[in-house]
PAVEXVO-282457 format. One record per residue: residue in three letters; x, y, z of N, C-alpha, C in turn. Coordinates in steps of 0.001 Angstrom, whole numbers, plus 500000, padded with zeros to 6 digits. Atoms other than C-alpha are relative to their C-alpha. Example, Ala and Ser with C-alpha at 12.3 -4.5 7.8 and 13.67 -1.06 7.14 Angstrom:
2
ALA500890498810500000512300495500507800500900501200500000SER499180498810499940513670498940507140499230501090500730
// end
This chain:
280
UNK500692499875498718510507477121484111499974501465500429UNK500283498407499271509164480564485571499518499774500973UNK500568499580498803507704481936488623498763500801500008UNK500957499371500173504041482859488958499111500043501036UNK501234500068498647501415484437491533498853499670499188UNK501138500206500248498194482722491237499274500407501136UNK501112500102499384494918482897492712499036499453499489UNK501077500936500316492265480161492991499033500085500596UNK502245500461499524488394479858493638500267499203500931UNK500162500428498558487872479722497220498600498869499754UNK501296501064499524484651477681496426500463499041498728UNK499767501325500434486699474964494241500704499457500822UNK498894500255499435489081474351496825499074500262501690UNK500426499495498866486319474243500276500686499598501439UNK499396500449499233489341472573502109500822501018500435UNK498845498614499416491435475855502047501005499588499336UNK498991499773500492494883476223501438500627498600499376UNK499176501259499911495975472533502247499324498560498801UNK500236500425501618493811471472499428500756500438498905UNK499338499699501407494859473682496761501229499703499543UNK498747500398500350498238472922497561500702498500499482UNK499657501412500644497810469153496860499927500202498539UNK500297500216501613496120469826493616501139501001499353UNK498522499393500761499162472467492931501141499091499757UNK498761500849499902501831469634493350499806498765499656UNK500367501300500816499881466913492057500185500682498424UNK500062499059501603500058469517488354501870499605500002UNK498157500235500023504373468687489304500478501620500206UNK499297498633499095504649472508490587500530499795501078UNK499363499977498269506929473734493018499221501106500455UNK500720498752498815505217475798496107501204500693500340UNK499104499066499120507300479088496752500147500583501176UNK500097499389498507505573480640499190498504499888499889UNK501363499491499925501806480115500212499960501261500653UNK500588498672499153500231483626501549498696499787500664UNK501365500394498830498067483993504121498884500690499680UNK501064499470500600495889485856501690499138498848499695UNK501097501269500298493009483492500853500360499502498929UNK500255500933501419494146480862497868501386500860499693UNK498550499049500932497350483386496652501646498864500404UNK499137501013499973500429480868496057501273500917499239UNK498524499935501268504137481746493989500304498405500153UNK499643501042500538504528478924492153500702499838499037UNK499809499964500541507084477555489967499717498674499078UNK500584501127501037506412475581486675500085500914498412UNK500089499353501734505895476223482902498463500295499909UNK501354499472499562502944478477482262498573499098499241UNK501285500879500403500366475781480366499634499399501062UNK500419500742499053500318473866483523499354500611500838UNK499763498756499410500188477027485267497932500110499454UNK501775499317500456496712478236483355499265498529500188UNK500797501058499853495612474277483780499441499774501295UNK500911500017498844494720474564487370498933500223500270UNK501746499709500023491334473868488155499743501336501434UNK499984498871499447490219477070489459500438501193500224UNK498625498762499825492843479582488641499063500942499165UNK500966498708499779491203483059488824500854500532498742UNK499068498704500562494343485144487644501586499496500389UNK498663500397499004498193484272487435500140501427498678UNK499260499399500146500941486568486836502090499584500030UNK498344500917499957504753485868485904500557501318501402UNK499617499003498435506413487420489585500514500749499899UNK499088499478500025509137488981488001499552501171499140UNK500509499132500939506992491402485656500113501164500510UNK499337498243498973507782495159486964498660500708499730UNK501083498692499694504842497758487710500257501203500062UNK499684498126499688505347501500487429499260500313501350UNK500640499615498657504034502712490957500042501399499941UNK500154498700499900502841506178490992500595500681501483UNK499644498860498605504165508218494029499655501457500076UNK499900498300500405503462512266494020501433499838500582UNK498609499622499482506937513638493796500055500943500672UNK500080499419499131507592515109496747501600500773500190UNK498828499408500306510619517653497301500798499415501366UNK499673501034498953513196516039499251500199501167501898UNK499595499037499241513202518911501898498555499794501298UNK500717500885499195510189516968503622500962499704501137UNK499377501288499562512867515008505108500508501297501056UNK499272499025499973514355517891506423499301501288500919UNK501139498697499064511770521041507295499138499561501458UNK500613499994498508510517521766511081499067501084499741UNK500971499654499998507450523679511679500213501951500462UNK499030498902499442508519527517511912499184500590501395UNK500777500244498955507829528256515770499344501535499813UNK501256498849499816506529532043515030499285500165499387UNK501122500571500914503945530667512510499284499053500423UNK500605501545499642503141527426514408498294499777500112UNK501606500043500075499635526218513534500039498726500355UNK500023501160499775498746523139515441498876499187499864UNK501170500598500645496142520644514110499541499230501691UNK500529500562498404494414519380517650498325499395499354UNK501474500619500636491446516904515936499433499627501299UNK500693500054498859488865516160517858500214498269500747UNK499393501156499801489589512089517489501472499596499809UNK498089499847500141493614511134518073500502498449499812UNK499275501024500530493712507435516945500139499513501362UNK499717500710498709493689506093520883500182498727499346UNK500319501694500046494403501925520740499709500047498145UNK499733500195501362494735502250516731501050499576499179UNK498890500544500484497174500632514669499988500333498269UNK499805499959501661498154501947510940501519500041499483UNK498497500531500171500369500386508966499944500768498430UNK499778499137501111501955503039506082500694499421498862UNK499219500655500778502850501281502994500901500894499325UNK499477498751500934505494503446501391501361499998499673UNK498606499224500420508778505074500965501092499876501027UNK498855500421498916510260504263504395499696501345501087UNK500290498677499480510190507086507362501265500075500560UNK498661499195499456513091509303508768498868500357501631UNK500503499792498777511585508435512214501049500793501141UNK499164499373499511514348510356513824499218501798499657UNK499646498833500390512895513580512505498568500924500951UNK500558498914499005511518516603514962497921498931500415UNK502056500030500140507371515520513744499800498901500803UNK500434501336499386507722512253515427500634500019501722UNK499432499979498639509464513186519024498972499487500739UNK501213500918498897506032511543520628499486499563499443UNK501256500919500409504878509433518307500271498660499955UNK499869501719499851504843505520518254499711499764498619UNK499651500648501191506482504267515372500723498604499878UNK499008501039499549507542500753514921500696499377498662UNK499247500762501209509377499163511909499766498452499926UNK500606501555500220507550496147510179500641498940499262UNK499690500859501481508778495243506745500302501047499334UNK499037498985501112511153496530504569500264498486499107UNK500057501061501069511479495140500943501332500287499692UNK498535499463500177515355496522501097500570499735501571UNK499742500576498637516056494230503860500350500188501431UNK500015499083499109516867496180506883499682501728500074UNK499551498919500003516701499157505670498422500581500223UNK501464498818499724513834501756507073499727500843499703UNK499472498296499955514661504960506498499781500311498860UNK500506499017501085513122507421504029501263500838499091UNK499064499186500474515696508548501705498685501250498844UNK500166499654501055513123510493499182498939501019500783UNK500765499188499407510444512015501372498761499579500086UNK501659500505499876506967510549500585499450499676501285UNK500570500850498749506585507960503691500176501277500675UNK499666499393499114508168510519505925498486501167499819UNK500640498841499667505755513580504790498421499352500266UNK501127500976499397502734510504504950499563499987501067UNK499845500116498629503731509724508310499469501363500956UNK500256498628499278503689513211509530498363500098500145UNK500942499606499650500370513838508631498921498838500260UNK500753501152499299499089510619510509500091500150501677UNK499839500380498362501201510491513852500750501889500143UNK499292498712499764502854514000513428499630500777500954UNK500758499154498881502967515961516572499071501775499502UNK500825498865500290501817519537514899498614499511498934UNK500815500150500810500050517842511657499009498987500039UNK500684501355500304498935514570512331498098499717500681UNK501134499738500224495506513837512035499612498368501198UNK500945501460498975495128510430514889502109500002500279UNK498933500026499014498468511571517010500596498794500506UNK500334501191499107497848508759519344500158498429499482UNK499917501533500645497776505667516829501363499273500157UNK498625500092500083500657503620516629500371499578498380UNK499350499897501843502431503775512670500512498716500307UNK498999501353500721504082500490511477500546500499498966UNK499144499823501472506776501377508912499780498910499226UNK500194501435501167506163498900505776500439500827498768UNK499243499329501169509144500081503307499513499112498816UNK500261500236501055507893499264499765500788500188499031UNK499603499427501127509513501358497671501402500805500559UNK498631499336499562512657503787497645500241501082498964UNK500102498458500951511932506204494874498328500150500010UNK500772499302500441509160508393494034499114499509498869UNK500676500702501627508645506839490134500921499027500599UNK499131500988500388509399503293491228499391498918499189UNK501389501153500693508569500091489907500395498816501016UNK499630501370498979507828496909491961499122498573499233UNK500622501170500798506330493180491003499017500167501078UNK501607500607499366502854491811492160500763499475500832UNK499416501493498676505032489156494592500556500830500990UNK499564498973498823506971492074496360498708500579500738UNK501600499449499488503337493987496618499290499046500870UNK500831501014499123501852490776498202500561499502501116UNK498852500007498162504775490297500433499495500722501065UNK500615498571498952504102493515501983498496499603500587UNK501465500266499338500491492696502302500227498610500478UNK499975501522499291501502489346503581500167500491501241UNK499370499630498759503425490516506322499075500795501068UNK500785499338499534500892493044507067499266498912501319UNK501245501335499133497852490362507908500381499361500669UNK499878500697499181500029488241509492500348500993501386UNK500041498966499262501116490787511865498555500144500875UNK501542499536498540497126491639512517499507498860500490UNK500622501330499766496168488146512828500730499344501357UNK499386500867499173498598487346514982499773501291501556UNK499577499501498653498563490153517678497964500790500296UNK501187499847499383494725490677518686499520500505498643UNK500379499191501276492825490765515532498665500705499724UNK500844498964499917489811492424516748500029501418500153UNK499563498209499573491629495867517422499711500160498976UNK500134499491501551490994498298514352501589500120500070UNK498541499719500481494043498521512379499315500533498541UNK499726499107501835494499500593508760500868499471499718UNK499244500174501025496301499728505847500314501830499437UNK499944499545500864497439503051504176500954499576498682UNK499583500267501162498492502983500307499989501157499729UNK500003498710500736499216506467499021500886499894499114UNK499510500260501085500158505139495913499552499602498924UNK500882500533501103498470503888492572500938499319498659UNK499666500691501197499481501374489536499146499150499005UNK501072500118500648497668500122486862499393499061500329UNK500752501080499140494630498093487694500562498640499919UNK499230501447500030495486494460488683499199499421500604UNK500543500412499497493453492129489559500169499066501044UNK499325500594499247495758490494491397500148500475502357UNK499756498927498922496224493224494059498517500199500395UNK501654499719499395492365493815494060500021499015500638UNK500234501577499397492043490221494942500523500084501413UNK499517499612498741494585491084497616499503500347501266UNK501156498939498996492760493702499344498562499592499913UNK501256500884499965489583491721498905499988499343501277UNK499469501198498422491476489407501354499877500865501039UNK499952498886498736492623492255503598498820500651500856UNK501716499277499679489216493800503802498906498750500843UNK500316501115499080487923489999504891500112499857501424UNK499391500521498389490075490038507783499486501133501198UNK499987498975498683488801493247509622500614500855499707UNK499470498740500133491433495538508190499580500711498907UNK500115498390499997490566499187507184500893500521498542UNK498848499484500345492440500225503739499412501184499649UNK499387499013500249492950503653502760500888500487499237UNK499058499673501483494017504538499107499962501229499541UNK499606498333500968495060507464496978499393499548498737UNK500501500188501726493131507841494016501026499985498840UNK498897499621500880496248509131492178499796501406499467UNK499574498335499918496942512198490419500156500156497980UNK500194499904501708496383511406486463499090500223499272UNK500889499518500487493312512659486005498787499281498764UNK500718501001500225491736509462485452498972499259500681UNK501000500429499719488744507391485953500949498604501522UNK498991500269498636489979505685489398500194498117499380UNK500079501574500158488407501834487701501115499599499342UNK499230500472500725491584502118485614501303499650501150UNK499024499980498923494181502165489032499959498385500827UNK499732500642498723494971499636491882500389500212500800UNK500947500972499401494099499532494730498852500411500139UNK501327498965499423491633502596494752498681499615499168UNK500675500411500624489711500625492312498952499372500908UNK501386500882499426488033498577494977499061500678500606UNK501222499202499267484844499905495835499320499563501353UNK500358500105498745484895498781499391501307500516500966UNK498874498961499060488208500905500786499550501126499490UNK500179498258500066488294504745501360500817500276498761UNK498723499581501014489787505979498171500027501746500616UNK499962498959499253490677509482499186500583500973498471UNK500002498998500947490847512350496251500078501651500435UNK499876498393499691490569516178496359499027500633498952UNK500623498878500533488076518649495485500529501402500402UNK499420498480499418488533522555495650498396500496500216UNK501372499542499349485686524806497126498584500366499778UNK501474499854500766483266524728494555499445498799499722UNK500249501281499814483324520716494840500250499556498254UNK499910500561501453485136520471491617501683499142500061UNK498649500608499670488151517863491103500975500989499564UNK499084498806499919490886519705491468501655499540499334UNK498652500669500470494481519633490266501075500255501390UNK498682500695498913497601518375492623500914500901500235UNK499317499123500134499856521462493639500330499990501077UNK499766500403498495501271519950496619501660501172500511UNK498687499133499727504956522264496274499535500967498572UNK499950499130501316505714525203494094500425499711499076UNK499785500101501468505891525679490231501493500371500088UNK498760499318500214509620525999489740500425500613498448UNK499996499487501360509284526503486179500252499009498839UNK499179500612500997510621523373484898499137498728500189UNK501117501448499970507278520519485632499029500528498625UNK500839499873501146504655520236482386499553500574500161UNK500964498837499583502304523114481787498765499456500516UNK501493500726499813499238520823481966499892499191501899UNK499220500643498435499031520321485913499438498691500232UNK500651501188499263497995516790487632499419500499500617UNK501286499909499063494613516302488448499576498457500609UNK500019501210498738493360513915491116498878499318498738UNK501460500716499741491491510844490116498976500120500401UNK501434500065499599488198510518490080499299499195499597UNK500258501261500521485356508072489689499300499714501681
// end
């Protein structure tokens, strides 16, 4: 017996969830957890029965691990204030009024100087209480969202949604859908006509699982916001920046050519060949 995320054909199943779940348990599966993604189940069973469901799109065994791209970020993010006889302050013209974005990531060190006025709240952590940015990513994310000198929509309010906890980590499809579970229910439940964002500034290899995901997400009204990545690849090979109905977000340099990733200095000891952004 294993554990597997499926997803089934919304137009074999026009009863919704409380169908599919008969015809899942009439097959002698156990239901782990339905999601409030459209049709997405963890189910356990042996996998012939598993691929015998009428309508099954795409399964996956839960426990299978994903490499998750992160840019490695130096941990001094966590750490650096804005020096005050240099201070350059970003003042956009729009500040995120009545906006809600929720940062999938690394966790944030909401304690730290960039956030003294910003509205941060703590959603979901996949390291059960724990919030807090030990590595730097979420935190230097965060900044340049709600950050009082950098942030680009001041005014919004951040949702922490800890994912990860390193830089190079790896996570399963069922953790990944958690997170996006939690998300939707969240917007669904607290006025789901407000705009809200998803960010993802992260990339793993395509999945159709996760597309499917954000298929859902994108249904409901919410906004995502992906990172192309940084491997100097065609983006259709990634997830989630694959879907061609979220912002994937990349980098050119000033001649409108893709550019390579040189987010901290060369210390002498990263590959000669630098990371270049996705594209596509």
């Amino acid at each position: 017996m294993s554990t597997y995320i499926i997803n089934l054909d919304k137009s074999i199943y026009p009863g919704g969830t409380s169908e599919a779940q008969v015809a899942i348990e009439e097959k002698g599966l156990v239901i782990e957890r339905s999601f409030r993604l459209a049709l997405m189940f963890r189910v356990q069973g042996d996998e012939q029965t598993v691929a015998s469901l009428p309508g099954l799109m795409h399964m996956e065994n839960a426990g299978s691990p994903h490499n998750v791209s992160l840019q490695n970020l130096n941990l001094d993010h966590l750490n650096l204030t804005v020096d005050p006889a240099n201070q350059t302050i970003f003042n956009p013209k729009y500040t995120g009024n009545g906006v809600g974005i929720y940062l999938v990531d690394t966790g944030i060190k909401s304690s730290h100087i960039e956030f003294e006025s910003s509205t941060i709240t703590d959603l979901y952590s996949n390291f059960n209480s724990d919030f807090d940015d030990d590595v730097g990513h979420g935190t230097a994310m965060a900044s340049l969202i709600v950050g009082k000198n950098l942030g680009s929509s001041k005014n919004a309010h951040l949702y922490n949604v800890k994912l990860f906890n390193n830089n190079s980590d790896t996570s399963t499809i069922g953790e990944i859908l958690a997170a996006f579970d939690e998300i939707l229910n969240h917007h669904l439940n607290n006025d789901p006509s407000k705009i809200r964002i998803i960010c993802t500034p992260w990339v793993l290899d395509y999945n159709e699982l996760i597309n499917d995901a954000v298929a859902g997400l994108l249904a409901e009204g919410l906004v995502l916001v992906c990172a192309a990545g940084n491997s100097g690849s065609n983006i259709s090979s990634v997830s989630p920046a694959s879907v061609k109905s979220v912002i994937t977000v990349g980098a050119y340099n000033r001649n409108f050519e893709v550019t390579s990733f040189t987010n901290t200095p060369w210390t002498g000891t990263e590959p000669t060949s630098p990371s270049f952004v996705n594209y596509g």
